[in-house]
BALUM-196444 format. One line per 2 residues: number of its first residue (from 0); their letters; for each residue x, y, z of N, C-alpha, C. Coordinates in Angstrom, 2 decimals, padded with zeros to 5 digits. Layout:
! BALUM-196444
NUM	a	X Y Z X Y Z X Y Z  ...
***
This chain:
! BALUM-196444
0	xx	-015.43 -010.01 -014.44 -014.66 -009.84 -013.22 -015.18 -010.84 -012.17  -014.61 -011.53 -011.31 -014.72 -012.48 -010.61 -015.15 -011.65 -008.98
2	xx	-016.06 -012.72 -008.64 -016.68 -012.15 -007.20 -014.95 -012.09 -006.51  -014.73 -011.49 -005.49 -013.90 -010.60 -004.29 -013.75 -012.40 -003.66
4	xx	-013.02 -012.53 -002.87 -012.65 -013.47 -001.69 -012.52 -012.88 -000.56  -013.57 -013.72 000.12 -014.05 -013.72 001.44 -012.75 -013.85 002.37
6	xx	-011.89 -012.54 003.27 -010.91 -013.56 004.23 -011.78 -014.32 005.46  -011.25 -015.00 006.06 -011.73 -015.87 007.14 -012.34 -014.79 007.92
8	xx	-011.59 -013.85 008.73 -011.93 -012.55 009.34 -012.15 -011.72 008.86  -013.42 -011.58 008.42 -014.07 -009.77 007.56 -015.38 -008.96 008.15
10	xx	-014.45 -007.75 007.87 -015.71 -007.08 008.70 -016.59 -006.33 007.62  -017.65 -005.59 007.53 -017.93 -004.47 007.47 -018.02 -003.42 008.01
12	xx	-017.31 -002.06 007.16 -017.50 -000.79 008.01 -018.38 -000.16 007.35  -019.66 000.62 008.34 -020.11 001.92 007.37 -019.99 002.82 007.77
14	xx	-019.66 003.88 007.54 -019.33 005.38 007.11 -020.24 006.19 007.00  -020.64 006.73 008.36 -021.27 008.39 008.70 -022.69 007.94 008.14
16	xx	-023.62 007.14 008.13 -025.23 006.55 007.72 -025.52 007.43 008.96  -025.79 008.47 009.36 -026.39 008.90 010.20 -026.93 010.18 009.98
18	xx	-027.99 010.54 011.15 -029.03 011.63 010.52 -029.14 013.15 009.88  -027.60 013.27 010.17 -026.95 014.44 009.73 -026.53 014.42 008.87
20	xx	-026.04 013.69 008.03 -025.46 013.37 007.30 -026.45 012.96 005.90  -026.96 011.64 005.99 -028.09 010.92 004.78 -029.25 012.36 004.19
22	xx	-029.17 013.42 005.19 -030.75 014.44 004.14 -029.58 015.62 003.31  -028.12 015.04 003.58 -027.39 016.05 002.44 -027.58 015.48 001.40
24	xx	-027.82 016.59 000.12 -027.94 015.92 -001.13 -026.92 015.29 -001.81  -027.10 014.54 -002.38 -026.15 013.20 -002.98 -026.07 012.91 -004.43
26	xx	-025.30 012.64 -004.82 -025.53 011.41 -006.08 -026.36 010.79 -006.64  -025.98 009.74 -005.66 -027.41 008.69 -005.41 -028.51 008.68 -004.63
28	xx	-029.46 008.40 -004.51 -030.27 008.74 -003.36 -029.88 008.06 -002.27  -029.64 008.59 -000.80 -029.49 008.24 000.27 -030.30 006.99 000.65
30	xx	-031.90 006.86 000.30 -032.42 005.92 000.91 -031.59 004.50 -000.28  -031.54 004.38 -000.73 -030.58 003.51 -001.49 -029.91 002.89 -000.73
32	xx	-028.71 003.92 -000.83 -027.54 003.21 -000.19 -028.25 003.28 001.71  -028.76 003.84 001.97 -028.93 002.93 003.59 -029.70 001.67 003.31
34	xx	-030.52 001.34 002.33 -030.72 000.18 001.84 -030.33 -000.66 001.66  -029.31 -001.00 000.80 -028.19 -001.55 000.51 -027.17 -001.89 002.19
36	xx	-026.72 -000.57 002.73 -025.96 -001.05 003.74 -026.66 -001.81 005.07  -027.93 -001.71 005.00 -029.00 -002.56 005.65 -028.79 -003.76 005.77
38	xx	-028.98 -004.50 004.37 -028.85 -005.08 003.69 -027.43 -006.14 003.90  -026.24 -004.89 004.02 -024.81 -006.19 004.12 -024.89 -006.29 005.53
40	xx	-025.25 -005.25 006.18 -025.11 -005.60 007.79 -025.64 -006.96 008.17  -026.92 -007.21 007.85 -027.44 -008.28 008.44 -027.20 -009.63 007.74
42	xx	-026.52 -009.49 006.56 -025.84 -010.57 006.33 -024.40 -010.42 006.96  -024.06 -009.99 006.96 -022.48 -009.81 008.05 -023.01 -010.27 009.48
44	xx	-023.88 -009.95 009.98 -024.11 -010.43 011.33 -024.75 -012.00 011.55  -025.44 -012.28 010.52 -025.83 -013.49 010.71 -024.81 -014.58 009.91
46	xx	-023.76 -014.46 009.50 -022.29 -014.98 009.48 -021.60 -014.76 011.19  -022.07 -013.70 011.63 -021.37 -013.88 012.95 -020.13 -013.41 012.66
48	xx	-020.09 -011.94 011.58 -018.93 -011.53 011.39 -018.85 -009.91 011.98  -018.46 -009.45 012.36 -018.51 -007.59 012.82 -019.19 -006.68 011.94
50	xx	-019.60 -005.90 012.54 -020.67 -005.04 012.05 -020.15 -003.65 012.64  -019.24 -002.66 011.93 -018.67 -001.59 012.52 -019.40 -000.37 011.75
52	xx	-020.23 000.30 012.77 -021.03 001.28 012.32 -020.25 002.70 012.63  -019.81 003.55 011.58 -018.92 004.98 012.37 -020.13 005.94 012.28
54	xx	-019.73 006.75 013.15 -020.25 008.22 012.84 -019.43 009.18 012.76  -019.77 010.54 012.73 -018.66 011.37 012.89 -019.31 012.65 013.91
56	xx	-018.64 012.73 014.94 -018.86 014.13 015.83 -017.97 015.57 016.04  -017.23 015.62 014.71 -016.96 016.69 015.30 -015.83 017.06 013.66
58	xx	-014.52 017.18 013.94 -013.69 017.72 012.99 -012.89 018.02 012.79  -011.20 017.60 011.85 -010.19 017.88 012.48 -009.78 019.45 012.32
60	xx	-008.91 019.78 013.54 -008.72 020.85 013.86 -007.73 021.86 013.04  -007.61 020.95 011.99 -006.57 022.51 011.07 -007.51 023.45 010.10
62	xx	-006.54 024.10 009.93 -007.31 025.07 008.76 -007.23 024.61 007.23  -008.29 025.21 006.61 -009.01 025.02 005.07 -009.02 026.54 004.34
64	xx	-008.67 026.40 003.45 -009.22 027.18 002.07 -010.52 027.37 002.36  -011.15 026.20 002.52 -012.98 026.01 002.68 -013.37 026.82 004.08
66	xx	-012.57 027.03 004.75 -012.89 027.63 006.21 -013.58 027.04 007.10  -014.13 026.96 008.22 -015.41 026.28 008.91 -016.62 026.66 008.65
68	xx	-016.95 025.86 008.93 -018.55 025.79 008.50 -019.21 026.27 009.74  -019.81 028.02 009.77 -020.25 027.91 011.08 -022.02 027.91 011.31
70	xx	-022.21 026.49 011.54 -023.65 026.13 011.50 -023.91 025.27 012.49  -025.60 025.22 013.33 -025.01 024.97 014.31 -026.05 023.43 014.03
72	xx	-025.52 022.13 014.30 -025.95 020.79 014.10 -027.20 020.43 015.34  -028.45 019.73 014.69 -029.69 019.24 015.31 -028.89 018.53 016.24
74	xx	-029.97 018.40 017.86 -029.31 017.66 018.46 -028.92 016.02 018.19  -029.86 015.31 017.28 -029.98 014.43 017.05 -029.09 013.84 015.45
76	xx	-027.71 015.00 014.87 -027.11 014.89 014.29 -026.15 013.54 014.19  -025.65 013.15 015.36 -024.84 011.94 014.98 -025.30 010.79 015.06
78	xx	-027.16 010.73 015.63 -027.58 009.20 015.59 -027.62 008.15 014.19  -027.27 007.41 014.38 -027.31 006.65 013.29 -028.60 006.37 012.68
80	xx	-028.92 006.25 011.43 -030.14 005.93 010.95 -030.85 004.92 011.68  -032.16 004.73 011.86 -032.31 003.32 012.25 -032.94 002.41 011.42
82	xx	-032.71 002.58 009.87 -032.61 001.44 009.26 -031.59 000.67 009.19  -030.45 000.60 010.00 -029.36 000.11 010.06 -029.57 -001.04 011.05
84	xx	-030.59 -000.62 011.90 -031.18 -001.49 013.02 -029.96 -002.25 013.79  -029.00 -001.06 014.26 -027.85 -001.10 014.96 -028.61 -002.86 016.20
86	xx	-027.43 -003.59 016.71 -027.51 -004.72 017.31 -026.58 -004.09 018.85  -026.97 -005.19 019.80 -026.21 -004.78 020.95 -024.43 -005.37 020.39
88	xx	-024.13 -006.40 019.42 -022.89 -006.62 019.12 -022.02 -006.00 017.99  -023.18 -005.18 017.61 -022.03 -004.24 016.41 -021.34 -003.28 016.94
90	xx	-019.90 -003.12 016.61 -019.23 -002.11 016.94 -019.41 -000.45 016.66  -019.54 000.37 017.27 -019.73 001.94 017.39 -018.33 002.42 017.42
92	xx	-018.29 003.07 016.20 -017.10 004.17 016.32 -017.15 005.79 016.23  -017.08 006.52 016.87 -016.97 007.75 016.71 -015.99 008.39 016.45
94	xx	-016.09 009.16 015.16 -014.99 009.89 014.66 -014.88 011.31 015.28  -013.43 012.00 015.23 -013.88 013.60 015.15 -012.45 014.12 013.64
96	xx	-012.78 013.05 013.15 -011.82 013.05 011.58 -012.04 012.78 010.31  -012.06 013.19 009.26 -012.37 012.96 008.05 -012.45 010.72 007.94
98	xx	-011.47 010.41 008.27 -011.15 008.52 008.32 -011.85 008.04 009.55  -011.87 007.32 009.44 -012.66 006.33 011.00 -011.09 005.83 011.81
100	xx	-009.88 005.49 011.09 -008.94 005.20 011.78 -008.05 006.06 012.85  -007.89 007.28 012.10 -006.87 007.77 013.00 -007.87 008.91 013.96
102	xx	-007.48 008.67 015.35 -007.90 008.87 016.50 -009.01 008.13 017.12  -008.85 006.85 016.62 -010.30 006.59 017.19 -009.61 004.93 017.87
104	xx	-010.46 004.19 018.09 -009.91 002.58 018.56 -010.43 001.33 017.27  -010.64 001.57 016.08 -010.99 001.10 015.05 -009.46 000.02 014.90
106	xx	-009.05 000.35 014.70 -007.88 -000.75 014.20 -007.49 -001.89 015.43  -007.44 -001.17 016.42 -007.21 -001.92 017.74 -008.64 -002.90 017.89
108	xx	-010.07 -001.95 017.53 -010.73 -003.34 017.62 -010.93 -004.35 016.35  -010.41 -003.98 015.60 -010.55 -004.85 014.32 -009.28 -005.93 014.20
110	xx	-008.13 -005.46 014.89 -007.28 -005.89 015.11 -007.25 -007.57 016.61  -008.05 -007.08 017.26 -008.23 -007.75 018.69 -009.36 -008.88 018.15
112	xx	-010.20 -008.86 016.83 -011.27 -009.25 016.45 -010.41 -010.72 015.24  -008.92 -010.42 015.00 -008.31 -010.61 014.31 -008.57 -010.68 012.91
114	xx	-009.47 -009.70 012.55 -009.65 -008.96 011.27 -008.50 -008.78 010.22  -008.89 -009.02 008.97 -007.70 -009.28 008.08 -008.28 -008.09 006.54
116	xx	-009.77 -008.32 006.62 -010.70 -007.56 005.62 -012.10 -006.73 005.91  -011.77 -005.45 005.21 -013.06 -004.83 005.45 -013.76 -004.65 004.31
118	xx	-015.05 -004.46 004.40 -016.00 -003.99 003.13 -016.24 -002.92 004.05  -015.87 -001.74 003.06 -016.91 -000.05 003.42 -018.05 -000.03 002.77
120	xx	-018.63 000.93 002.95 -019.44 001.84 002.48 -019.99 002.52 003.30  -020.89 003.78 002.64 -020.99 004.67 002.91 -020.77 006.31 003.06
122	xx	-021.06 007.56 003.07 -021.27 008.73 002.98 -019.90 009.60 003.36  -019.12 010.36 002.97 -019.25 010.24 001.78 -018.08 009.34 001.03
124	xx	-018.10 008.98 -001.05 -017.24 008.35 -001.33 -015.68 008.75 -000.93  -015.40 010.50 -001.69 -014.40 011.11 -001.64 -013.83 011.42 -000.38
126	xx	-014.94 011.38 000.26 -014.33 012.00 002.02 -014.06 011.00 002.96  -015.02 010.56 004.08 -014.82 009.10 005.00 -014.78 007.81 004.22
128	xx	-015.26 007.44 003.53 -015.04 006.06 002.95 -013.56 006.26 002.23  -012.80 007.36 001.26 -011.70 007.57 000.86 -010.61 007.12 001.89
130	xx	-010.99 007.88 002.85 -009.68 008.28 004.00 -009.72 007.23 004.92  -011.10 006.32 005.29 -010.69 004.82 005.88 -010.30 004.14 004.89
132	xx	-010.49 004.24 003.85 -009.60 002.71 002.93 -008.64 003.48 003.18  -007.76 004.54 002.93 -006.49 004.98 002.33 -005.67 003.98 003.98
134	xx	-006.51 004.35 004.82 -005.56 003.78 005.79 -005.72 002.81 006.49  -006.56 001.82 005.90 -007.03 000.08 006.05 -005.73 -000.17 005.15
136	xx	-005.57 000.42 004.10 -004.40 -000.38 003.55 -003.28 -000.04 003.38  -003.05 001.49 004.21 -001.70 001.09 004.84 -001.62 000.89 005.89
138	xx	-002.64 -000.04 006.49 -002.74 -000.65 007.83 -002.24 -001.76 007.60  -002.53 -002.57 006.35 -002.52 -003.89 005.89 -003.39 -004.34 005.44
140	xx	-005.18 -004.19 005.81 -006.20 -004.46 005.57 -006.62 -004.87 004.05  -006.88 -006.00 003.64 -007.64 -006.44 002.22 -008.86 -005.19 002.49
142	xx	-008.96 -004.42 001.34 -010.66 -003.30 001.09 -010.77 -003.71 000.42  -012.24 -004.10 000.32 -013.15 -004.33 -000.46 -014.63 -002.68 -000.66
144	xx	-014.46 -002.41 -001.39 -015.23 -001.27 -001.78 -016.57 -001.59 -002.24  -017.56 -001.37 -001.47 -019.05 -001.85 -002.39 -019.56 -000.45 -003.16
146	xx	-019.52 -000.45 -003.89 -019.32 000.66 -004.97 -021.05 000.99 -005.11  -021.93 000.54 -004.87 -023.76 000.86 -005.19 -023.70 001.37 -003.30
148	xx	-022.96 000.93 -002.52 -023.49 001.19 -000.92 -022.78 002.55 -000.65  -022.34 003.36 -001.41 -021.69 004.77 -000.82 -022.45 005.46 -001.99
150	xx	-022.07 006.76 -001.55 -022.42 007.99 -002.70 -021.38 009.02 -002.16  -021.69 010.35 -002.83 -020.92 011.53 -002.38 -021.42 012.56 -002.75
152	xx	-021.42 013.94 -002.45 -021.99 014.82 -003.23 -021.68 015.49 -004.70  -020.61 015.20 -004.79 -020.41 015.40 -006.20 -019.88 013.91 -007.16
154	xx	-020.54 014.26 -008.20 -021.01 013.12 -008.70 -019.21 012.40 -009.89  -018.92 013.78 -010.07 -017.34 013.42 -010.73 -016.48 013.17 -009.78
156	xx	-016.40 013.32 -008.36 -015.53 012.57 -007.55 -015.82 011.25 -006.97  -017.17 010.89 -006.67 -017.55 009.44 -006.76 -016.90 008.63 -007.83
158	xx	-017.38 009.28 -009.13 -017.05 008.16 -009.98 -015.32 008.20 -010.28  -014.46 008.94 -010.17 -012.84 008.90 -010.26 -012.86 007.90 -008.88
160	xx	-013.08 008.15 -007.64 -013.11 007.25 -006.61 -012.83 005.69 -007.29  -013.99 005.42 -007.55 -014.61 004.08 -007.51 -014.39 003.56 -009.27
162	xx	-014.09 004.23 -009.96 -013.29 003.67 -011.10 -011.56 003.91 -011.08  -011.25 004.63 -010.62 -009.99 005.02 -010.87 -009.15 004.61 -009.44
164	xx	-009.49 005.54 -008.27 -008.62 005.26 -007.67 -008.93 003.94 -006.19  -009.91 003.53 -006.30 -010.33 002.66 -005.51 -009.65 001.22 -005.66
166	xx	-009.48 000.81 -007.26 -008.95 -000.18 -007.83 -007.62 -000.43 -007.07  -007.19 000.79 -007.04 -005.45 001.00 -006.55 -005.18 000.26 -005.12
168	xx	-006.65 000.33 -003.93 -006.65 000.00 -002.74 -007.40 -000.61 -002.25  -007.67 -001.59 -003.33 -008.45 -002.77 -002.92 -009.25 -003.16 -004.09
170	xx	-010.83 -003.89 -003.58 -011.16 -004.48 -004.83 -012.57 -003.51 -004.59  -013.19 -003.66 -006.09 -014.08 -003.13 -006.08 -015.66 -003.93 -006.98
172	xx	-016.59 -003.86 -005.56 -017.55 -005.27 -005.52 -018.80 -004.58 -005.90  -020.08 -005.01 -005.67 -021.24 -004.29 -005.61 -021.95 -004.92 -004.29
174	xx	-023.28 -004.75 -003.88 -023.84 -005.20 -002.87 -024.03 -006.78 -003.10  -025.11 -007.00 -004.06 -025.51 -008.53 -004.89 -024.22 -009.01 -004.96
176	xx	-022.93 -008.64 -005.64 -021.74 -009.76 -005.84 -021.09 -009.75 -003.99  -021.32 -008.82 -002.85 -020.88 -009.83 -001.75 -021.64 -010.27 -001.24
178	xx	-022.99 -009.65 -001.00 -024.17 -010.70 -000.89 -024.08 -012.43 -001.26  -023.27 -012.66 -002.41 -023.28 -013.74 -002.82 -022.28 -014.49 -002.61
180	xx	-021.02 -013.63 -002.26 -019.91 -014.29 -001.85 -019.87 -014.61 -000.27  -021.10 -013.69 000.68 -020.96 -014.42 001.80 -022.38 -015.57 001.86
182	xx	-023.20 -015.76 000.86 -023.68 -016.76 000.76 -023.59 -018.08 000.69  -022.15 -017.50 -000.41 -021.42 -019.04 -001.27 -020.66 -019.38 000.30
184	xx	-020.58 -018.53 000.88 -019.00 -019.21 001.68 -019.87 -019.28 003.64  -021.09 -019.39 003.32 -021.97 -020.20 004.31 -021.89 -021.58 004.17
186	x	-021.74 -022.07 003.44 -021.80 -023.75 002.97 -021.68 -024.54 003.81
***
């Protein structure tokens, strides 16, 4: 399979890396993938390309089968990890929705940035990383999926994700193959 193509305008997004989130048990191990998303950030930034870090605060407001969860969150729940070693120019998004897009200013700033492609990753596969690609690309958005930089808690919906239905909405990369494609395309 051939490395992904770089568009001119690409961002990375990551998805909920924050402290509430990374000590739920996973898949993969959490310190991993904040490793990894460490990792593309600061090659995304030293391209001088966007660096869109989400979190999530809160939740949408309909009802579930699953019911609410009534537990009550550390104060220090939505900070972002700080191995991410957030910059004064990366973008902050706060969710209160399963996607980073709808209700928030994500498209408008990716849009104003004249953004054409995103790479996700991040927590979880099936849940926020699912529901921002689903609607990066019916935004229009080229996704690129880094498939080693997310996890999820269950381990049979990761992998249908990221073999099955990820293919459908975009491409699907690892860290090392865009690592290398924004290397190659430093030149």
């Amino acid at each position: 399979m051939p490395l992904t193509q770089l568009d001119a305008n690409a961002a990375l997004v990551l998805i909920d890396l924050q402290k509430g989130i990374v000590d739920l048990p996973t898949v993969h191990p959490s310190s991993e993938i904040v490793s990894r998303s460490a990792q593309l950030a600061q090659a995304f930034r030293e391209r001088g390309l966007p660096v869109v870090l989400v979190n999530v605060a809160g939740r949408a407001p309909g009802r579930t089968d699953a019911g609410i969860r009534n537990y009550a969150f550390p104060p220090d729940w939505t900070e972002l990890v700080p191995e991410l070693k957030q910059q004064p120019g990366d973008l902050l998004v706060t969710k209160h929705r399963v996607g980073a897009f709808l209700g928030t200013s994500l498209d408008e700033l990716l849009r104003g940035r004249e953004v054409t492609q995103i790479f996700l990753g991040g927590v979880s596969t099936s849940g926020g990383v699912e529901s921002t690609a689903r609607s990066a690309y019916d935004l229009g958005y080229n996704v690129v999926f880094v498939s080693d930089a997310m996890t999820d808690m269950n381990e049979d919906a990761h992998k249908k994700r990221v073999e099955i239905m990820f293919p459908r909405l975009g491409e699907v990369e690892t860290t090392d193959g865009v690592l290398k494609v924004l290397a190659s395309s430093s030149r």
